[in-house]
N, C-alpha and C positions, 0 to 999 in steps of 0.2 A: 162396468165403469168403475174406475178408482174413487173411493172415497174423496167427497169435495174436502179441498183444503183452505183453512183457516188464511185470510189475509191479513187477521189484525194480530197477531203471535211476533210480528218484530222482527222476523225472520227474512235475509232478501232473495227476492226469485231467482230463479238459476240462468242464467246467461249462457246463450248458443242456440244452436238453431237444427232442426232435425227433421226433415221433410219427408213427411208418411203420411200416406191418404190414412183420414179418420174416419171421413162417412162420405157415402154415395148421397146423391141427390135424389131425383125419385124414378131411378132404375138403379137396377144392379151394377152396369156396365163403368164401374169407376176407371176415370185413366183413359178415357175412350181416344183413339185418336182423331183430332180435330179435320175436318174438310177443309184440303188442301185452298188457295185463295185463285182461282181458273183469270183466262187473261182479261174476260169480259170486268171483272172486279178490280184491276187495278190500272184499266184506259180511263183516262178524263182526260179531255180539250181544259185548260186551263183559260178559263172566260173571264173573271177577276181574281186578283191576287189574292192569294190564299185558299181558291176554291181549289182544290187538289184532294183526290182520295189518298190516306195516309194506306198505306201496304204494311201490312202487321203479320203480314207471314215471317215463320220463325221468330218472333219478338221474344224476348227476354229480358232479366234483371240482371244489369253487371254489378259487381261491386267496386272496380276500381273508377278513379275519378277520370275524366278524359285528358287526356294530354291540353294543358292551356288551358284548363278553366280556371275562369275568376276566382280571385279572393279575398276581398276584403273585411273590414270586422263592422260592416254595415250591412252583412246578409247571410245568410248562411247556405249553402248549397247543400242539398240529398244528395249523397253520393251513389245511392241508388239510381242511376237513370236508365230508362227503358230503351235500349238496342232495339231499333228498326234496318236490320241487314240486307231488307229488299227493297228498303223504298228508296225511289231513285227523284223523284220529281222535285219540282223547287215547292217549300213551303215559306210565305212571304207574311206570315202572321202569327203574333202572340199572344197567349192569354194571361191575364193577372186575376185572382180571386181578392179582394180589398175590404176583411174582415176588421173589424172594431180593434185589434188588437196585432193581427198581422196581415201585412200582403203577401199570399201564395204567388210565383210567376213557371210560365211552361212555355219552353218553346223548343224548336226542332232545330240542330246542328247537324253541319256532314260530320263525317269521321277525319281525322286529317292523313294526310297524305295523296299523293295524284291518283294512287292505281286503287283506293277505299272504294269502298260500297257502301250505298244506306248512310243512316246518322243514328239520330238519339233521341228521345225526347230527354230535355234537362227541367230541375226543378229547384228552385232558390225558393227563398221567405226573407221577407223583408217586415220588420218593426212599423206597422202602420205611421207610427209617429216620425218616421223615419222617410216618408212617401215620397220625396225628393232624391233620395238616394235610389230608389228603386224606377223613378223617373231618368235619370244617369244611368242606369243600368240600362234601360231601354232606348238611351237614344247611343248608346257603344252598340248594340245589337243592329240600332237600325242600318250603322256605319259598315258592322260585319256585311249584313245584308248585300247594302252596295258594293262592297268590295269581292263577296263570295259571286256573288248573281248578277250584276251589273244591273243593279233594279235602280230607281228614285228613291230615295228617300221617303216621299210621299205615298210609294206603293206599299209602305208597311201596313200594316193592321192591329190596331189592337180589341181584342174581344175583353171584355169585362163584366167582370158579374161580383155581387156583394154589396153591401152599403155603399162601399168607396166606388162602387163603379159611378154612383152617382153624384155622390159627394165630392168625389175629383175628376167628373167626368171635364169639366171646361179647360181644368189645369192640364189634362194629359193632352187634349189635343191642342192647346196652346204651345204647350212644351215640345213636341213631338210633329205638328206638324201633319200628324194622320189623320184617318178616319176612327173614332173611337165607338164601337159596336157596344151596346149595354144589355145582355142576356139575365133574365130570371134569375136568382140565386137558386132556386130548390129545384126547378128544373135540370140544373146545369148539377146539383149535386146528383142527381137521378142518371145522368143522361153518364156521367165520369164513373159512378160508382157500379152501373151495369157493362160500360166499357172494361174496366178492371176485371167483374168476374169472370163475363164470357171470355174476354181477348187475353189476358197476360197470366203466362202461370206459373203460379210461384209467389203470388200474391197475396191471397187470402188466406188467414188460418187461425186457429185456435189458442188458446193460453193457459197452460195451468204450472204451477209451481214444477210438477216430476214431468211435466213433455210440454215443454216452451216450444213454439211458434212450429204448430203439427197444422203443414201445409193440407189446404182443401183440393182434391181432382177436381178439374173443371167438370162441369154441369156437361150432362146430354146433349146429343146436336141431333135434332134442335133443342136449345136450352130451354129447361123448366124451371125455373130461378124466383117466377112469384106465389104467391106475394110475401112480400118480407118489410121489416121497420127498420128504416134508416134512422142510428142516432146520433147527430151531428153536433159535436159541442166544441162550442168555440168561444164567445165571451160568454155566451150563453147558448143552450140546450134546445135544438129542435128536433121534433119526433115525427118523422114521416110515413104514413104508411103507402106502399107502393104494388100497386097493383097487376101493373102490365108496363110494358114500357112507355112512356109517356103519361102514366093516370100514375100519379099520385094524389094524396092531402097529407096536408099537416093536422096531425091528430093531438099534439100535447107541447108540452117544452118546460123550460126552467128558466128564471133566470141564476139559477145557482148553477155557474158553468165556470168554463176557466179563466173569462176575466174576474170572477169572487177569488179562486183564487189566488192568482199572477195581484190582484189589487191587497188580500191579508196578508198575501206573505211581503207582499213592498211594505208595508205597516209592521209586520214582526219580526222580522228579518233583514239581511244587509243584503239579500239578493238582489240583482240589477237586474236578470235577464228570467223570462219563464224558463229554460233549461237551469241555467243557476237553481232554482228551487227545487227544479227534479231532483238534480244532484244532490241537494239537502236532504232530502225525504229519503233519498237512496239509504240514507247515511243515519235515520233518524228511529228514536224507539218511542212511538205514540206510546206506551205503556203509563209514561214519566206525566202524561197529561191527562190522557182522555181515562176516564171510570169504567173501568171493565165488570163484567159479570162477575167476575172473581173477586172482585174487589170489593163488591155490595155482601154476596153470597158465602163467599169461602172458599167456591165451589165451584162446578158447573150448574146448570140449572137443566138438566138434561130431561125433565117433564116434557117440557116446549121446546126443547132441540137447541137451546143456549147452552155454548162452550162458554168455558171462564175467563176464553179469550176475546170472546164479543165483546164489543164495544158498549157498554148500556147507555153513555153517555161525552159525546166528544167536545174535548176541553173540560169536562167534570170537576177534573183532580186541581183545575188551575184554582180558582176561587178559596179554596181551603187554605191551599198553601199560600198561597199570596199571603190570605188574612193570618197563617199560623207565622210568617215569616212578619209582618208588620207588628205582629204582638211582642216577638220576640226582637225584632228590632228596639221597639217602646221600650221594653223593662232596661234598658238600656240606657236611654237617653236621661237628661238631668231632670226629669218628670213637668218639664212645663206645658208637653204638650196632652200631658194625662189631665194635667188640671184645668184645661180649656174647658168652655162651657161647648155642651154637645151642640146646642143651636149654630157653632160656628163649624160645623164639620157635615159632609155629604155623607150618610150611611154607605160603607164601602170604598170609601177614597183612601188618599193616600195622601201623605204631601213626601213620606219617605222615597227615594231612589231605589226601585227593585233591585236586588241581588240580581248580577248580570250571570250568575251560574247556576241560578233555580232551574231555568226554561232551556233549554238549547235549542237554536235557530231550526238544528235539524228535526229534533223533536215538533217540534209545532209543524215542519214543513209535512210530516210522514204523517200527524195527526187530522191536519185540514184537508192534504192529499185524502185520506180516507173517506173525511167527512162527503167531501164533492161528489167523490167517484161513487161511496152507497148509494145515496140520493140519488144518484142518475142512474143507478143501475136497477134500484128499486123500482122506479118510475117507468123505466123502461119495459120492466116487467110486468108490472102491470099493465101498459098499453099494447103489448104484443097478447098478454092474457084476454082480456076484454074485447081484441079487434081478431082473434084467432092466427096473428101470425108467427108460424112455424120458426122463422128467423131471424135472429136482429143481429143486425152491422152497425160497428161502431165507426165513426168516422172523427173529425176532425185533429185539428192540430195539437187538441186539450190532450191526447194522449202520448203523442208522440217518440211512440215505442217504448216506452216510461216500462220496465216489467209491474211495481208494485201497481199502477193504475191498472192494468191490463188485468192483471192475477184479481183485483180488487172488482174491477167488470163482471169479470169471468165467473167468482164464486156468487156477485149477489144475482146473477141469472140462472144460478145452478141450485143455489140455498132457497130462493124461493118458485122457483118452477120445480120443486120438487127434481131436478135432476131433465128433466123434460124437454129441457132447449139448451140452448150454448150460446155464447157469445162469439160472434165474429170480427176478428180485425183484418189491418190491410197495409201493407209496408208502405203504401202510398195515401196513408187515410187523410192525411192535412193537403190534400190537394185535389179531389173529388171535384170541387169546385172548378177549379183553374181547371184541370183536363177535361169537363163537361163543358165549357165556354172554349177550349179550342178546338173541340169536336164538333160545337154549331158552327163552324164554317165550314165542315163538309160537307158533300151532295149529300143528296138520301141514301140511306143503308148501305153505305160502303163499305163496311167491316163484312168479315167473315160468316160473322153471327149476327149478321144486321145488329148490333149492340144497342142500337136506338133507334129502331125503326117508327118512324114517322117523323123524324128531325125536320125541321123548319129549313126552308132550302135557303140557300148560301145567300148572301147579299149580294 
């Protein structure tokens, strides 16, 4: 294995994409070919709407967008959507995941044209605060619906899972007119996130600085995939350990997840949007803030395995300079505010106007980006450590293909498992959620790989 590399050196990850099995699962046989999907696996009587078995034979990742999708600057579409070539049956329901900060939505389109096969699964996100727009998005779907299928209105479905499934459960089916289904949150991440590994490939894989996104072979068949810690972070941080399909627990979490940071950088910065801030941090040199090892020492501190690029302390450097820029402001000024008595003054305030070109936006974006991602990757570490699991996936939206997040993952699972474990991601990780809630309208073990065997039978 290549030397781990430093995330906090300033430096930005390499961009592109290079698909090569890294490691077998637990046989030799990487790349194995998958058992075809026979025709007993893809009949179902369609008994209520939406119970249909999805056919995932041949499935894949396109990159281009589909002819006629939406777009407005109220949501953003993946233009990653998952190509289903053989499934032919009507699917008449959708899922929405309705996290603290954003709504994930998934649903199934044909292909266009008359002589087309199969559809897609598509995938937008929607701004929580936003939840009325994405309310509009699904009742234009439910219209498609009627005009693609000749269904009711009525026969739409919506599956939901998250806080907002709850929290807006009255308003969607008010708005909508449907049946609104309320599924588990952690469930429904378990149930998407084992769908991914067995079923779609091209999915999973690895991150480092010199071999960015080094696709995983699908697992054995039959798959051997447990046990492994799900880490899901989304305003904040859950760590689940997963044992078989359906036995999971929640074993840990944070609330330092990515609403702390989408909330400091709306406070530090002119960012409007959480991408906005990736963007920042793409662009930013934590060196200018955070106190490095090198910065206490001289040096590296190579006793204990500290480079002089380590962080010893994030946002450190702020505090000094603030204070060295307020003094040197003062000598400045007509000295009245030297000769105020101290009692009228907070140790460490200011009443002066910070230099708007000490700090830069991006700077602090690349610094807190850090801050988040150690913590969570430490933590993570330690509960895969302490619970014996071989592997951790990272999920949610908080990463969102981000390279520095990903690189910044990847080394503190590598820096402190001694090299022992890796970090896993998934081109589809901010949607775990929403794809494991439109999964529980399936019969049981429809997939290939029974992907979820023992699923809750259809409503």
């Amino acid at each position: 294995m290549s030397p781990a590399l430093d995330p906090t050196t300033g430096e930005a990850g390499i961009k592109g994409s290079r698909a090569h099995p890294a490691e077998t699962w637990s046989t030799p046989e990487s790349g194995r070919p998958r058992r075809p999907t026979v025709q007993s696996d893809i009949q179902e009587t369609i008994q209520h709407p939406g119970n249909v078995r999805i056919n995932v034979q041949g499935a894949f990742i396109v990159a281009e967008e589909q002819p006629g999708t939406p777009q407005s600057e109220d949501y953003e579409h993946d233009p990653h959507d998952i190509r289903l070539p053989n499934h032919t049956s009507v699917v008449s329901h959708i899922a929405v995941d309705i996290g603290g900060s954003l709504a994930k939505l998934v649903y199934f389109s044909r292909e266009p044209g008359d002589d087309s096969i199969g559809g897609r699964l598509n995938f937008f996100k929607f701004e929580t605060e936003r939840i009325d727009a994405c309310i509009e998005f699904m009742r234009n779907l439910q219209a498609d619906q009627k005009h693609d299928n000749g269904s009711k209105p009525e026969d739409l479905c919506i599956m939901a899972t998250g806080g907002g499934a709850f929290k807006y459960h009255d308003k969607l089916k008010e708005a909508l007119g449907v049946e609104v289904i309320r599924e588990d949150e952690m469930e429904c991440l378990i149930i998407g996130l084992d769908f991914f590994i067995n079923e779609i490939p091209n999915e999973v894989f690895t991150y480092s600085e010199d071999s960015p996104m080094t696709f995983m072979p699908h697992p054995p068949d039959p798959p051997n995939i447990y046990p492994y810690l799900l880490v899901n972070i989304g305003s904040g941080v859950s760590m689940i350990k997963v044992s078989g399909p359906r036995q999971f627990e929640r074993i840990g979490g944070t609330s330092l997840g990515g609403g702390t940071l989408w909330g400091l950088l709306s406070l530090l910065t002119g960012a409007r949007s959480f991408d906005d801030m990736l963007r920042l941090a793409e662009n930013g040199d934590n060196s200018t803030v955070d106190l490095l090892v090198g910065d206490i020492y001289g040096q590296a501190y190579n006793k204990i395995g500290l480079k002089s690029t380590h962080i010893a302390s994030s946002f450190g450097k702020v505090y000094k300079m603030k204070r060295a820029a307020e003094r040197e402001a003062e000598d400045g000024c007509n000295g009245d505010l030297k000769r105020r008595e101290e009692a009228e003054h907070v140790e460490g305030s200011s009443e002066l106007v910070h230099g708007p070109g000490s700090f830069r936006p991006e700077d602090m974006a690349r610094s807190l980006l850090y801050a988040v991602s150690n913590n969570i990757g430490q933590l993570a570490h330690l509960h895969a450590e302490k619970h014996g699991l071989p592997r951790i996936y990272f999920g949610g939206s908080f990463i969102g293909g981000h390279s520095q997040t990903m690189n910044t993952l990847s080394y503190a699972i590598r820096f402190w498992s001694k090299d022992t474990r890796q970090a896993y991601f998934l081109r589809h990780e901010g949607y775990l959620g929403a794809v494991g809630a439109f999964l529980k309208r399936q019969p049981k073990n429809w997939g290939r790989r029974e992907s979820f065997v023992g699923s809750a039978k259809a409503a």
